[in-house]
C-alpha positions as CSV (number, residue, x, y, z in Angstrom):
1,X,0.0,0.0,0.0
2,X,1.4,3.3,-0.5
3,X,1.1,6.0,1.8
4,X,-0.1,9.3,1.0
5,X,1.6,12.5,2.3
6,X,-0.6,14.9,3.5
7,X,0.3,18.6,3.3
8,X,-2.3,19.5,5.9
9,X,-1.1,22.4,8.8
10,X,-3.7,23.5,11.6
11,X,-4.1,27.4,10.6
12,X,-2.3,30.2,13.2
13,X,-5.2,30.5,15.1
14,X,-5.5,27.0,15.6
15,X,-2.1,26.3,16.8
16,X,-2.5,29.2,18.7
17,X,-5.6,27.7,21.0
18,X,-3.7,24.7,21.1
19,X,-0.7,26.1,22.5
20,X,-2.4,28.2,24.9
21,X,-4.7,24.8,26.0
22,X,-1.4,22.8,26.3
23,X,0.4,25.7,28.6
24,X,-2.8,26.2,31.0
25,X,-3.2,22.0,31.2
26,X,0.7,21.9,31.9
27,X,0.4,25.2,34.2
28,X,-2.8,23.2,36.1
29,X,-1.0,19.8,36.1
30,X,2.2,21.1,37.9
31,X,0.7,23.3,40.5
32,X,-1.7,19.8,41.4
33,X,1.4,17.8,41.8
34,X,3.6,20.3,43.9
35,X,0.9,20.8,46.0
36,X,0.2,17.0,46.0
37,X,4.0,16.3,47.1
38,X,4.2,19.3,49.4
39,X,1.3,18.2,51.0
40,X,1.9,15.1,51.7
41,X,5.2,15.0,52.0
42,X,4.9,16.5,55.8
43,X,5.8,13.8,58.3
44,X,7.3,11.8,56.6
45,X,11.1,10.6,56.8
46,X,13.3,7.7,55.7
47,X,15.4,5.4,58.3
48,X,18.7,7.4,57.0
49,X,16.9,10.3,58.0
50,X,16.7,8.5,61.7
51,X,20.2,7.9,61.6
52,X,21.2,11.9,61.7
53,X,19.4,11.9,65.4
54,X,21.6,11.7,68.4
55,X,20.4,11.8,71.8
56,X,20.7,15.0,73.8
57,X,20.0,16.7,70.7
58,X,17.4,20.0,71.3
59,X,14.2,20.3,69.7
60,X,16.2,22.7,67.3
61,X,18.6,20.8,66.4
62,X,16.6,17.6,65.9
63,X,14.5,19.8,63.2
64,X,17.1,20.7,61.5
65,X,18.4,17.3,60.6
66,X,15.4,15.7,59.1
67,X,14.1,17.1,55.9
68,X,10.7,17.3,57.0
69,X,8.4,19.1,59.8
70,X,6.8,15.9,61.7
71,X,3.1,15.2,61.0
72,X,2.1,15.6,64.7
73,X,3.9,17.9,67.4
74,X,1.8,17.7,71.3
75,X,3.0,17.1,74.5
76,X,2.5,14.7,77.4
77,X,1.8,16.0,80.2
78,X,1.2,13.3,82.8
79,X,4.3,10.9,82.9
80,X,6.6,14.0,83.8
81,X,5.9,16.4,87.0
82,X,9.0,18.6,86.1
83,X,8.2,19.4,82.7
84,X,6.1,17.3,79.9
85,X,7.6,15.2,77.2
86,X,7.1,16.4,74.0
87,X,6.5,14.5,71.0
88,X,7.5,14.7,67.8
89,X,5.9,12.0,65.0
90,X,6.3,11.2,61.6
91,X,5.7,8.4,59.5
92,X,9.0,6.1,58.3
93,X,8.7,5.2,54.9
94,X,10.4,2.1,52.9
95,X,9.1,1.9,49.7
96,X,5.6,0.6,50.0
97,X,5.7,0.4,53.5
98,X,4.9,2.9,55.8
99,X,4.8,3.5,60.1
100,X,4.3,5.5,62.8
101,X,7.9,6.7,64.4
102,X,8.1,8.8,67.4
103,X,11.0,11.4,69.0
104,X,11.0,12.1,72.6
105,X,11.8,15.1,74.0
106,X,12.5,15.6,77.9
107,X,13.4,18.6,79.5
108,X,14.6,19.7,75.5
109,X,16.5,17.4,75.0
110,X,15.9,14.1,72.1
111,X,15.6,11.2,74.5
112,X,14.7,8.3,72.5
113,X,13.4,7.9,69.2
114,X,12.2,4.8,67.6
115,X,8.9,2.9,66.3
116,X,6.1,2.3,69.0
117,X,7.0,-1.2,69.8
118,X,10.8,-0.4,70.4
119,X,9.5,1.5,73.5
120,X,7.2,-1.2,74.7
121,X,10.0,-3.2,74.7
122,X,12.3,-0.9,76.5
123,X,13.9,-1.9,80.2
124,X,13.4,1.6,81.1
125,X,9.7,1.8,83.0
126,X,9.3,5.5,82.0
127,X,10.1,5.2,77.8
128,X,7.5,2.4,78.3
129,X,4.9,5.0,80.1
130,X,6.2,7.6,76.9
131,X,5.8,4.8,73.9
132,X,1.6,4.0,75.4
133,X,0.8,7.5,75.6
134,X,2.3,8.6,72.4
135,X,0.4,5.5,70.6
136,X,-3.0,6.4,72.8
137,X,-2.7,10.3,71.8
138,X,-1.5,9.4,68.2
139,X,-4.8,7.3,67.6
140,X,-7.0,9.9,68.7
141,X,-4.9,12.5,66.5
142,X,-5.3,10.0,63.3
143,X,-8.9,9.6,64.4
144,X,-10.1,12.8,64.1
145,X,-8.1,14.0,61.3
146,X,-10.2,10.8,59.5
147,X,-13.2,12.1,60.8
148,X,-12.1,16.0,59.3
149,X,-11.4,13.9,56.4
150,X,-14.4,12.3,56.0
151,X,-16.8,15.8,56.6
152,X,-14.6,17.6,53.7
153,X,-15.8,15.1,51.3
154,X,-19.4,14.9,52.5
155,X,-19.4,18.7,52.1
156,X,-17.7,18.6,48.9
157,X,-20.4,16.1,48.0
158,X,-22.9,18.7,49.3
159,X,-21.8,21.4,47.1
160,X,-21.2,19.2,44.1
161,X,-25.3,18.6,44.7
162,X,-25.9,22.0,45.0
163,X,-24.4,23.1,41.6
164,X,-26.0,20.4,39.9
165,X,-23.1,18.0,38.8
């Protein structure tokens, strides 16, 4: 069969509407993904990240190793009388897999960091008291952030109904 060239060109105005199409879906499709990445990039670090810790490291400094802010900052105030622990948590990610990783923080200082069952399984009586309240507290964070989750789409839903779509 032979083929058949075609001298065919889109006219200027054409190419023009394309152009502009392409730059405002290119425009649209990067601002979804850096805000995608930024967003959900918060709290989360690797294990090499981890490594940069060392204990007796301030709240500071402990910041300014890891690359990211952690996904949930609060403080316990019932295992300490002095002063509360504060918590710092992130989620560890290895390719597909992803957990919950907590920094401990006494008196301003980075006191033990690890995943939730490394302080269950602690000899020291008062990491273990830190590890269950973290994991109590952490729950109840992840719970209602689902919950806010869950009434952003129902309203979203709402107002998708409202507009007729």
């Amino acid at each position: 069969m032979k083929s058949v060239k075609r001298n065919w060109k889109p006219s200027k105005k054409c190419q023009t509407i394309i152009s502009r199409h392409d730059a405002c879906f290119l425009l649209l499709l990067m601002a979804v993904i850096c805000v995608d990445s930024c967003a959900s990039s918060v709290g989360f670090m690797t294990l090499s990240d981890a490594a940069n810790l060392r204990k007796g490291m301030s709240v500071v400094e402990s910041k300014s190793v890891l690359p990211r802010l952690p996904r949930y900052e609060f403080s316990l105030d019932s295992i300490h009388e002095d002063e509360p622990v504060l918590i710092d948590a992130y989620y560890v990610v290895s390719g597909d897999y992803a957990a919950q990783y907590i920094l401990a923080f006494s008196k301003d200082r980075l006191l033990y960091w690890a995943y939730p069952h490394e302080f269950a399984r602690s000899k020291d009586a008062f990491i273990n008291a830190i590890g269950e309240q973290a994991v109590t507290r952490l729950k109840q964070l992840e719970y209602e952030a689902a919950q806010e989750r869950q009434k952003e789409k129902e309203q979203e839903e709402q107002n998708s109904q409202r507009l007729g779509h």
